[in-house]
C-alpha positions as CSV (number, residue, x, y, z in Angstrom):
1,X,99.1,111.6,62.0
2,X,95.3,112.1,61.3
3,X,94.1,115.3,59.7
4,X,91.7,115.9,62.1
5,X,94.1,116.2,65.1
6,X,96.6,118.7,62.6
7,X,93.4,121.2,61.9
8,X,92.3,120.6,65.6
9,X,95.6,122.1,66.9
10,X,94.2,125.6,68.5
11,X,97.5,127.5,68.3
12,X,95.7,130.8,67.2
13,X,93.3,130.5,70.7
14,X,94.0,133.3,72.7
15,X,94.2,132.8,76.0
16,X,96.5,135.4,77.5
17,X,99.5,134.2,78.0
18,X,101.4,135.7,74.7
19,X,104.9,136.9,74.2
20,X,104.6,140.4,73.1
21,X,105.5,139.2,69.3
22,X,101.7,138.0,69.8
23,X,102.8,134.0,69.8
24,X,100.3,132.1,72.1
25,X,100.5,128.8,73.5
26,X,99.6,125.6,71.7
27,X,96.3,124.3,73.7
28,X,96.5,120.5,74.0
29,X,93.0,119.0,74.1
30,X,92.4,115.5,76.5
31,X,91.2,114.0,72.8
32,X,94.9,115.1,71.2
33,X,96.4,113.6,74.4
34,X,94.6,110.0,74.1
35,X,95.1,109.9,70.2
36,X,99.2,110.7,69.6
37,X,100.2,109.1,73.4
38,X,99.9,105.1,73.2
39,X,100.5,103.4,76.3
40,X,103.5,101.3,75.0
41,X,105.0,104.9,74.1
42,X,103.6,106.3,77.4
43,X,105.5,103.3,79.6
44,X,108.6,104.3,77.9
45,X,108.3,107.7,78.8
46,X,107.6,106.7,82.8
47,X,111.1,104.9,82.6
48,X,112.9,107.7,81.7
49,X,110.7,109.9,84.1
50,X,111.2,107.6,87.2
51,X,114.8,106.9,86.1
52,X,115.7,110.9,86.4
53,X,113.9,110.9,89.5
54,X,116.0,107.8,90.9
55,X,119.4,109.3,89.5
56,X,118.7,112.9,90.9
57,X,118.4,114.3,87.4
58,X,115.0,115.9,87.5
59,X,114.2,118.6,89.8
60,X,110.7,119.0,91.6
61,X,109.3,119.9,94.6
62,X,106.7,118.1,97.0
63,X,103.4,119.4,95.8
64,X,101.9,122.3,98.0
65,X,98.3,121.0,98.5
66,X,95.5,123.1,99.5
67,X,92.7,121.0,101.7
68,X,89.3,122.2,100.3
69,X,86.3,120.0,101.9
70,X,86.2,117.1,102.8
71,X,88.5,115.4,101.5
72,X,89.2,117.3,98.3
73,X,92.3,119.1,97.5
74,X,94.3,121.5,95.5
75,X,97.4,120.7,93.9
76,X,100.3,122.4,92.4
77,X,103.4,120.2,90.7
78,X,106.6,122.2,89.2
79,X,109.5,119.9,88.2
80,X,112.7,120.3,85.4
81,X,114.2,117.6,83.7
82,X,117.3,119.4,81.8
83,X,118.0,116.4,79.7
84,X,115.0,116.4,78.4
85,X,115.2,120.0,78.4
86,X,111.1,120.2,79.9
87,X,110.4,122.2,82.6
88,X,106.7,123.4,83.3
89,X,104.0,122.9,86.2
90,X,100.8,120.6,86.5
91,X,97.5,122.4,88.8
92,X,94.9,120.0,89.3
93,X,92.0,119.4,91.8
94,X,91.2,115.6,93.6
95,X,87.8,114.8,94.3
96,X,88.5,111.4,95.0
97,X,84.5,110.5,95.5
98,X,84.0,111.9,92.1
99,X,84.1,108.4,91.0
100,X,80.2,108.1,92.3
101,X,79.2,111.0,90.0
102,X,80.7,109.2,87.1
103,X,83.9,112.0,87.0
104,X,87.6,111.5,87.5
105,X,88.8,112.3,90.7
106,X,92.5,114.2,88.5
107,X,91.1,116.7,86.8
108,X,93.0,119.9,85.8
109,X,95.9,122.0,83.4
110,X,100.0,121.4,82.8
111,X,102.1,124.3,81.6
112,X,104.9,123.0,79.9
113,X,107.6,126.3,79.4
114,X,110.2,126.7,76.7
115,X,113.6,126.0,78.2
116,X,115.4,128.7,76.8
117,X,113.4,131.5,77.0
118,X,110.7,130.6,80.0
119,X,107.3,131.5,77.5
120,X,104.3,129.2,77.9
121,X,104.6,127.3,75.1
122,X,101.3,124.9,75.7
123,X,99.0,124.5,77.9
124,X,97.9,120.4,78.0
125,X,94.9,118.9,79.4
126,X,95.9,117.1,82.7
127,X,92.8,114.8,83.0
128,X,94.2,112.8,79.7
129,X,97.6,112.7,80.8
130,X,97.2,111.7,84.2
131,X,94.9,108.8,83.3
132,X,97.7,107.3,81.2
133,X,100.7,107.8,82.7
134,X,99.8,106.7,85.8
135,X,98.9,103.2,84.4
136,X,102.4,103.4,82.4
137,X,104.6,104.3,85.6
138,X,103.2,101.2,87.0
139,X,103.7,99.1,84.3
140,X,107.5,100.4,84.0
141,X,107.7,99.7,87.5
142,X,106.1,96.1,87.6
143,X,108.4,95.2,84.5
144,X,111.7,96.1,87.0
145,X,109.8,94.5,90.2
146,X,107.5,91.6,89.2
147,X,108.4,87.8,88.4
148,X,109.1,87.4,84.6
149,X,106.3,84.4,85.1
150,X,104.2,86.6,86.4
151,X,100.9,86.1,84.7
152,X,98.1,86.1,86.9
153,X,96.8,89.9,87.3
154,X,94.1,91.0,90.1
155,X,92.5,94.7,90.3
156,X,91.1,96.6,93.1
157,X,88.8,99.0,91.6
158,X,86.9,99.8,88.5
159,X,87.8,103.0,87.4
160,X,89.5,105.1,84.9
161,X,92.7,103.3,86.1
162,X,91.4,100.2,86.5
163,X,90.7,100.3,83.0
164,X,93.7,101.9,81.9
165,X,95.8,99.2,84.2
166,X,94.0,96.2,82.4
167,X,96.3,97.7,79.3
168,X,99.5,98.8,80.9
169,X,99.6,95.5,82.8
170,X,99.1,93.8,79.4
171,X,102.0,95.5,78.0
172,X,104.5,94.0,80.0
173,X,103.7,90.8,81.1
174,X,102.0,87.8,79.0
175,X,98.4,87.6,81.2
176,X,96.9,84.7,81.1
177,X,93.9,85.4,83.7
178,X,92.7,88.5,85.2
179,X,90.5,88.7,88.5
180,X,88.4,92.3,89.8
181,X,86.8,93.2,92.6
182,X,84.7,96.5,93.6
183,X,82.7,97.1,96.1
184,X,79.6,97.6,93.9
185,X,79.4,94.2,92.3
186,X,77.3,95.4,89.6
187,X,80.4,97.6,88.5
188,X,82.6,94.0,88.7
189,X,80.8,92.4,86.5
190,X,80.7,94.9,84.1
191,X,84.5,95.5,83.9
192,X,84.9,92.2,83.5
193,X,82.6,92.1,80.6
194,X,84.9,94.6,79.1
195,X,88.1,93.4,80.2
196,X,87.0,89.9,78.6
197,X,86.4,91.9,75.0
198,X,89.7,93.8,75.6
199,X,92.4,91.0,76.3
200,X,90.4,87.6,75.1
201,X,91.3,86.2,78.6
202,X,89.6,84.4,81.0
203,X,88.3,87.6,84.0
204,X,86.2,86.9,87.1
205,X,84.7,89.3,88.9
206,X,85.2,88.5,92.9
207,X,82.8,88.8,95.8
208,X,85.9,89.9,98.0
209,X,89.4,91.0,97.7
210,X,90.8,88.2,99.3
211,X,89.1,86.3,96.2
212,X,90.7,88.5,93.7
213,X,94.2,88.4,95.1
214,X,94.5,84.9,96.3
215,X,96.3,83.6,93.3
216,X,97.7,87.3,91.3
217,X,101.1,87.2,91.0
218,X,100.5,91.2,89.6
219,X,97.9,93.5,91.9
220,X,97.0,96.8,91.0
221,X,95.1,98.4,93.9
222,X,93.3,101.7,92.6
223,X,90.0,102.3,94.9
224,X,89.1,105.4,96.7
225,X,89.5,103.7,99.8
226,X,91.2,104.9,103.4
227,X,90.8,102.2,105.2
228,X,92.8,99.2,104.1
229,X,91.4,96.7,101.8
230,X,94.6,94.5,101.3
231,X,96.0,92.8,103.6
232,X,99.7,90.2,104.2
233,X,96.9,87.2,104.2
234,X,95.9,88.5,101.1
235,X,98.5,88.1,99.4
236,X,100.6,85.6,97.9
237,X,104.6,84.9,97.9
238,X,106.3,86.4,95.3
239,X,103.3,89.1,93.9
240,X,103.8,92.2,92.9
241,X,102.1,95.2,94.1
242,X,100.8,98.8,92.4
243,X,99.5,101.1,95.2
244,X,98.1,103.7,93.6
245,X,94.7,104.8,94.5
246,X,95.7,106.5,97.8
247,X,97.8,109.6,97.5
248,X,96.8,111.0,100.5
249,X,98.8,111.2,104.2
250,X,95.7,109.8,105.9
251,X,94.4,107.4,103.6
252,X,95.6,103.9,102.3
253,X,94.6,100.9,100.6
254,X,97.4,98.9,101.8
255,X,97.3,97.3,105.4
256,X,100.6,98.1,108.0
257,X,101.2,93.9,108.0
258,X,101.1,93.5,104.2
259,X,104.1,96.8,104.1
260,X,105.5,95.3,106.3
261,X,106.1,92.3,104.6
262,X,106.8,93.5,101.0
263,X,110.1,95.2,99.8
264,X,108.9,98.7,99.0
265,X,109.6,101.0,96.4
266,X,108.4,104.1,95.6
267,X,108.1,107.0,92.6
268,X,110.2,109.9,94.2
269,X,111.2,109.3,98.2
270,X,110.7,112.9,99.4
271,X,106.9,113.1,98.0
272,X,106.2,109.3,99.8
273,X,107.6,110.5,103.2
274,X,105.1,113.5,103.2
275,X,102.5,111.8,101.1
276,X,102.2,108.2,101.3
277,X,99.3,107.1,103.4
278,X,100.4,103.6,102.9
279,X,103.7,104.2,104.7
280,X,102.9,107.0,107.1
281,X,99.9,105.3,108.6
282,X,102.2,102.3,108.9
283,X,104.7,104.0,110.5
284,X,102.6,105.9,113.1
285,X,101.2,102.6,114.2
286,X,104.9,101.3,115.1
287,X,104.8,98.7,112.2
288,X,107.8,99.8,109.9
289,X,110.0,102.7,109.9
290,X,110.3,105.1,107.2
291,X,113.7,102.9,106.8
292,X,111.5,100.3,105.6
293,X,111.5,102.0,101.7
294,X,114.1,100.4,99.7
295,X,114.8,103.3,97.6
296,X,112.8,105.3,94.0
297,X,112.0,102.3,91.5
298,X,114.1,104.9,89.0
299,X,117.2,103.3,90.8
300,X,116.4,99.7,89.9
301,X,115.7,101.1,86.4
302,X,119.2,102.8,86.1
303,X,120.6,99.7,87.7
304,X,121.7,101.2,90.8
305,X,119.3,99.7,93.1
306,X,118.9,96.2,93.4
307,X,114.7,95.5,92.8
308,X,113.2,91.9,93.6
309,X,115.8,89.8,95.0
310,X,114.2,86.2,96.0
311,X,111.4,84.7,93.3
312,X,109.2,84.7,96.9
313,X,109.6,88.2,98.0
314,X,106.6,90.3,97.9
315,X,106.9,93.3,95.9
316,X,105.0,96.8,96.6
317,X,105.5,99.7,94.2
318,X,103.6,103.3,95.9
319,X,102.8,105.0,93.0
320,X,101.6,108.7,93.9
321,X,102.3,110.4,90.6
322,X,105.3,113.0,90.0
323,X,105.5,116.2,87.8
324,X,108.2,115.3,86.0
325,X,106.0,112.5,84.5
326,X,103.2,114.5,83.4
327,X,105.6,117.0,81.9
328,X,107.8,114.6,79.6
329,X,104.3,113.0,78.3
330,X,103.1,116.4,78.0
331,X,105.5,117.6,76.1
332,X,105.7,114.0,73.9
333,X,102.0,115.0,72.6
334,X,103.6,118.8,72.0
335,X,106.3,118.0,69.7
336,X,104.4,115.5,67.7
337,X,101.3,117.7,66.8
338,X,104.5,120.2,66.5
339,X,106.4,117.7,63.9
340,X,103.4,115.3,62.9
341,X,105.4,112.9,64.3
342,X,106.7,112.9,68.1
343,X,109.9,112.2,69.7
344,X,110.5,108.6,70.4
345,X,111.7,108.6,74.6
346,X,115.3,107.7,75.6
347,X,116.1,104.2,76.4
């Protein structure tokens, strides 16, 4: 482990949230978090994470949400996974049209608690952490749900996750071309600029969606859109699909015929059936039932669940993000600045 991050470690910050022996919590800065958590670590984490969830093995809560303006929000996430022995709580704000002031749209704190004694034992910046764990619970997902051929990858968006997709994605399947579209084609362009330094792979940047996802056999929608932007036509037998930009009841990248048409599974069913504007907005409009959801992707994982089932079906994974993901990468990045060296994640 680097020197730098070692003396870095703040444990001696005070910020009020002692024991009365005068131990504070280790703060956990978003640089600490992007230097000891690699994505291929990070997608092995999101297994275990969305395989607790699918086996009932991790207790949470849906996420009591506060409406602010507009359409920014409030959140507060408490989950316990007692194998892993984690429990804390993630409180963070969405502002998903920070993305035009050149901010995330996650930005906020996780409190990860000692088990056996309930004291704060760090405090872990949640902008870091949700950046890449959100990428790797898509990539654990598209490695259960996707065609092992699978090699053609589109993106909807050009973003933090975009970006952090482009890697995940990479991980798990052998790309051999990439396509992007945004709305701003300047922004396109430039991502695939980057992309092309990244993977060494041929990328186009798209005038439309239906462009982009015409021949993906992997797409990774993560816009700030409500309307939707992908649609059945768009869409090719046999792809995969990553919903993740819409995490809200009323918004949705994801049109009712192309849900309709895909298997669907999700991160944790009683957060999607509140949550997921993909499904809900599909079911108010008459065009599936909440039946429709095959089951948590954390069941394929564990093998209960059966996942893709035809080489032609269309796969959909609605990603909206659980507690007990940000807590078991949280708490990764703890006990390796703890240790110097981390704790490698269950298989």
């Amino acid at each position: 482990m680097p020197e730098e991050l070692l003396t870095e470690r703040p444990n001696q910050v005070s910020i009020g949230l002692g024991s009365e022996h005068g131990v504070e919590p280790t703060v956990i800065t978003g640089a600490q978090v992007a230097a000891l958590l690699d994505m291929g670590t990070c997608i092995g984490l999101m297994r275990t994470a969305l395989t607790a969830l699918g086996t009932d093995r991790a207790r949470q809560m849906v996420r009591p949400v506060l409406p602010l303006y507009g359409r920014n929000v409030l959140g507060m996430m408490p989950a316990y996974d007692q194998d892993a022995e984690v429990a804390g709580v993630k409180v963070l704000s969405v502002f998903p049209g920070n993305y035009q002031l050149g901010r995330p749209s996650h930005q906020g704190l996780i409190l990860l608690f000692e088990t056996r004694t309930g004291a704060v034992k760090a405090v872990v910046d949640a902008e870091a952490v949700t950046a890449i764990r959100t990428a790797a619970a898509s990539a654990a997902a598209t490695d259960a749900l996707a065609r092992p051929a699978a090699d053609r990858l589109a993106i909807l968006g050009t973003g933090v996750q975009a970006r952090q997709h482009l890697e995940a994605m990479a991980l798990v399947r052998q790309l051999r071309a990439v396509s992007v579209w945004d709305r701003q084609p300047a922004r396109a362009e430039a991502f695939a600029q980057y992309a092309r330094a990244q993977l060494g792979l041929p990328v186009t940047a798209c005038a439309t969606v239906a462009e982009a996802t015409a021949d993906a056999d992997i797409i990774c929608t993560v816009t700030a859109a409500t309307e939707p932007i992908l649609f059945a036509s768009g869409v090719k037998p046999g792809a995969h699909v990553n919903a993740v930009g819409s995490c809200t009841p009323k918004a949705r990248e994801l049109a009712g015929d192309l849900v309709a048409a895909s298997r669907v599974f999700v991160d944790w069913l009683p957060a999607a059936l509140k949550e997921a504007g993909d499904l809900l907005l599909a079911i108010e409009e008459g065009t599936v039932t909440k039946d429709h959801v095959i089951g948590e992707v954390g069941g394929v994982l564990a093998g209960d669940l059966p996942g893709r089932t035809d080489p032609s079906e269309i796969t959909v994974f609605e990603s909206l993000g659980q507690a007990v993901q940000d807590l078991l990468a949280a708490d990764y990045v703890f006990t390796a600045l703890q240790t110097g060296s981390g704790r490698e994640p269950a298989a």
